[in-house]
C-alpha positions in Angstrom: -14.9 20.4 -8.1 -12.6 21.7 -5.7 -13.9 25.1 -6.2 -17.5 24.4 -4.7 -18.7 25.5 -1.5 -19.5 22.1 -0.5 -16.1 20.9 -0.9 -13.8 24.1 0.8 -13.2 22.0 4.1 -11.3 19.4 1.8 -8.5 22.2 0.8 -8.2 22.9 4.5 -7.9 19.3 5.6 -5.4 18.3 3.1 -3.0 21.4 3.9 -3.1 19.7 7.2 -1.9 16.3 5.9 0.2 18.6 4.5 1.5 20.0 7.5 1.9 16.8 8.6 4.0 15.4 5.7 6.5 18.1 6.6 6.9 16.7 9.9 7.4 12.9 9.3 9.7 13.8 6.6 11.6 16.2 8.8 12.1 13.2 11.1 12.5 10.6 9.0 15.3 12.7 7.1 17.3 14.0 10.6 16.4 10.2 12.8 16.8 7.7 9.9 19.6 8.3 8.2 18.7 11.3 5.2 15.5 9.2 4.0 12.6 11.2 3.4 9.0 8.9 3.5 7.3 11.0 1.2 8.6 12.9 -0.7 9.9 10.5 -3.5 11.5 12.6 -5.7 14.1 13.5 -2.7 15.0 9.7 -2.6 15.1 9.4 -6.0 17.9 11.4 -5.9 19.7 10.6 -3.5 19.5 6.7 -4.2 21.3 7.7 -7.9 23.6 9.8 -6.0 24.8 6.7 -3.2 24.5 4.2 -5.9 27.1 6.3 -8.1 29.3 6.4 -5.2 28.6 9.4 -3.5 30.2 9.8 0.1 28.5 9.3 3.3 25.3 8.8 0.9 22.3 6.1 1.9 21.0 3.6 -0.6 18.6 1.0 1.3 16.6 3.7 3.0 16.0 5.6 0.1 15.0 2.7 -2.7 12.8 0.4 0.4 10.8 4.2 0.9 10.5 4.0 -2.5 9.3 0.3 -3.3 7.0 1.1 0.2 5.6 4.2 -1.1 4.5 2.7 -4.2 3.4 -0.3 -2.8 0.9 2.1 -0.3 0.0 4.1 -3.3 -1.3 1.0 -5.2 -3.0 -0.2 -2.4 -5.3 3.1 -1.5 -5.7 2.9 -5.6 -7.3 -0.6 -5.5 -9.6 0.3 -2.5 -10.8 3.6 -4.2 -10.9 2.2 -8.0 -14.8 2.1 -7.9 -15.2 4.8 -6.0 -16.1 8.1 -7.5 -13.9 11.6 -7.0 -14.7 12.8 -3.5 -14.7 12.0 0.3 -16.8 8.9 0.7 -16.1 6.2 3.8 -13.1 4.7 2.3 -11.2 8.1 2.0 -11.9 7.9 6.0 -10.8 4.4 6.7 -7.6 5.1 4.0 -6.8 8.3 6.4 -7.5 6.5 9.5 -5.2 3.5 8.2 -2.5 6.3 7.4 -2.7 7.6 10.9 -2.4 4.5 12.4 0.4 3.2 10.3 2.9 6.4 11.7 1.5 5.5 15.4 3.1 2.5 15.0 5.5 3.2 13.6 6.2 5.7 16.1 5.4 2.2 18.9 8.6 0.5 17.2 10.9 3.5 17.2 10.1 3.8 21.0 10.4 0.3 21.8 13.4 -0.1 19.8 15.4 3.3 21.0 17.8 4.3 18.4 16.9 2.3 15.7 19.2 0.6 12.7 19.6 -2.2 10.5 16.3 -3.9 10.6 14.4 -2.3 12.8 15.0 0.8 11.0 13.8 -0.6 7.5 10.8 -1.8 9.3 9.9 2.0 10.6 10.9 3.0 6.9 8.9 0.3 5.3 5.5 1.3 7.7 6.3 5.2 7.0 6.6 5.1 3.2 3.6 2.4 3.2 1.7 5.5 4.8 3.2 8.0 2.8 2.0 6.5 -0.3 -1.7 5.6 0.9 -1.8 9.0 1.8 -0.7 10.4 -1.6 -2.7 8.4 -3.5 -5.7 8.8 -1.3 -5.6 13.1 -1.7 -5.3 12.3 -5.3 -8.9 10.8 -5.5 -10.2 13.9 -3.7 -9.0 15.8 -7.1 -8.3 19.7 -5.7 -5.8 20.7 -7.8 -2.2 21.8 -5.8 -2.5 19.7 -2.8 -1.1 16.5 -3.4 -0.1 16.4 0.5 3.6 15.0 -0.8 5.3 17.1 -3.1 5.4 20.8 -4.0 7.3 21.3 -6.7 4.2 21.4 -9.0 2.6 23.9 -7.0 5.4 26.4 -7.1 5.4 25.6 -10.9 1.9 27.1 -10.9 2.4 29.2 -8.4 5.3 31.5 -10.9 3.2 30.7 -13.6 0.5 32.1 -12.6 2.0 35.2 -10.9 0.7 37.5 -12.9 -2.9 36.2 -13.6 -4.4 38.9 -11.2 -7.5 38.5 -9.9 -8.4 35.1 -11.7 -5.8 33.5 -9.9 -6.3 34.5 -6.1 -7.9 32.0 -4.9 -5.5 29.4 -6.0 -2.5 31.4 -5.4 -3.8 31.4 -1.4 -3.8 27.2 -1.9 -0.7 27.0 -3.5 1.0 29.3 -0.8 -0.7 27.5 2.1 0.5 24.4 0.9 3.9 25.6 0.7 4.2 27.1 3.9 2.5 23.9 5.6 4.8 21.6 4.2 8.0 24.3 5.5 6.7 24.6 8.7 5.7 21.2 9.6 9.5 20.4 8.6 10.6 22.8 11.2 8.1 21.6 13.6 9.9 18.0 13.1 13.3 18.8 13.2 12.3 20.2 17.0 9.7 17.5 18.3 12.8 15.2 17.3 14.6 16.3 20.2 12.3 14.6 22.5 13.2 11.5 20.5 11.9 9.5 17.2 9.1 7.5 18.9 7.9 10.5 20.6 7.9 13.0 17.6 6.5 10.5 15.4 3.0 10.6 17.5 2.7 14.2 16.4 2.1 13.6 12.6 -0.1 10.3 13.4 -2.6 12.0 15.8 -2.8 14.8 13.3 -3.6 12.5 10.2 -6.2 10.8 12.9 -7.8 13.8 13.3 -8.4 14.7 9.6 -10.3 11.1 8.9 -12.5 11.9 11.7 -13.0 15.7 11.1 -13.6 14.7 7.2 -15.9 11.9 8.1 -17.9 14.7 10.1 -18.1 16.8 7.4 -19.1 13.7 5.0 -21.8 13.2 7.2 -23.0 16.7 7.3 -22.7 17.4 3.7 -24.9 13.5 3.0 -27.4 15.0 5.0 -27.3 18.7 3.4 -27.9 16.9 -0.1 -30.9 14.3 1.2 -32.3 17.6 2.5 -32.0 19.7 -0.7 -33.3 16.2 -2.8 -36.8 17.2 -4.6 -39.5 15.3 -3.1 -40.9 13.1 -6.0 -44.5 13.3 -7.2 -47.2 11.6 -5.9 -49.1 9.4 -8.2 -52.8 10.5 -9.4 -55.4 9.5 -6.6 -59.3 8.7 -8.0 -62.0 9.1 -5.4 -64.4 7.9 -7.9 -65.2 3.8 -8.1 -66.0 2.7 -11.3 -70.1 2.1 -11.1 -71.9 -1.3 -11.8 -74.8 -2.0 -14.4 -78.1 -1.3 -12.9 
């Protein structure tokens, strides 16, 4: 599927996510105390590292992005369950929702200032809830590398598939883009930050905006590109005769 012409802009819009990604877990990781928001499998580390003792090392942020990660994942998966692979309206409103939830997110952290204790598990809690709808919600678009979250399979494939030549160009080009999104988006974080939490978080919110309504365009285009290439059905068999009386 995600090879199709039809279905290109969805590769572009989810390196953009994950773009994106990179920046909220940039901030999150430098403003909240070393807890990333999406990308689990940093947590999960770092929440066996604090709970074995380690120095200086976080355990609440790390296990409530995980519980609120999962808990968004499940959620996007029970609004999509019926819903076939592909963009359809509820991959917009799951985006939208995701956009929204960093916006406010990013509304708490400036209200709040510096934030910790509570108010900083309630900006986790909104982030990883996000996060996770996010995840799950580039999942059910099914084009294979760009989970929006994680990397590590795509530079799996990415070696693997090194010496594939020409076969494997194309998704070579998607695994790298993802890579260097996620890389760059991390940098762009760690400098928005300076402006302060509440303020840098807007960046990743309006962006994820953005995709739902730039994929909702293309939805719209592509429903209308298919009811245009639909075969017009037969017409039924027409008599001009009327069936004549006895004389």
């Amino acid at each position: 599927m995600d090879d199709g012409p039809v279905h290109r802009h969805h590769r572009v819009l989810l390196v953009v996510l994950t773009f994106a990604t990179g920046i909220v877990d940039g901030i999150t990781y430098l403003g909240l105390d070393k807890v990333f928001t999406a990308n689990q499998t940093g947590n999960a580390l770092i929440l066996g590292m604090g709970l074995a003792g380690g120095r200086d090392i976080p355990t609440t942020g790390p296990l409530v992005a995980l519980v609120a990660f999962v808990a968004g994942a499940a959620v996007a998966g029970y609004v999509l369950r019926n819903h076939p692979a592909g963009w359809d309206r509820a991959t917009t409103v799951l985006f939208a929702v995701v956009g929204l939830g960093v916006l406010v997110a990013a509304t708490v952290a400036h209200l709040v200032g510096a934030p910790t204790g509570w108010h900083q598990v309630v900006i986790v809690t909104v982030l990883g809830v996000s996060m996770g709808m996010q995840g799950a919600t580039a999942r059910h678009l099914s084009v294979k590398d760009l989970t929006t979250t994680v990397i590590t399979s795509t530079l799996t494939g990415l070696a693997a598939d090194t010496f594939q030549g020409g076969r494997g160009r194309s998704a070579w080009v998607r695994r790298v883009s993802a890579v260097v999104a996620l890389v760059s988006g991390a940098a762009v974080g760690a400098l928005v930050l300076r402006a302060g939490l509440g303020v840098a978080l807007v960046a990743p919110g309006v962006v994820a905006l953005g995709v739902a309504v730039v994929g909702e365009r293309y939805r719209r285009k592509d429903l209308v590109a298919a009811r245009g290439t639909a075969p017009t059905p037969p017409r039924g068999p027409t008599s001009s005769s009327t069936p004549s009386g006895s004389a």
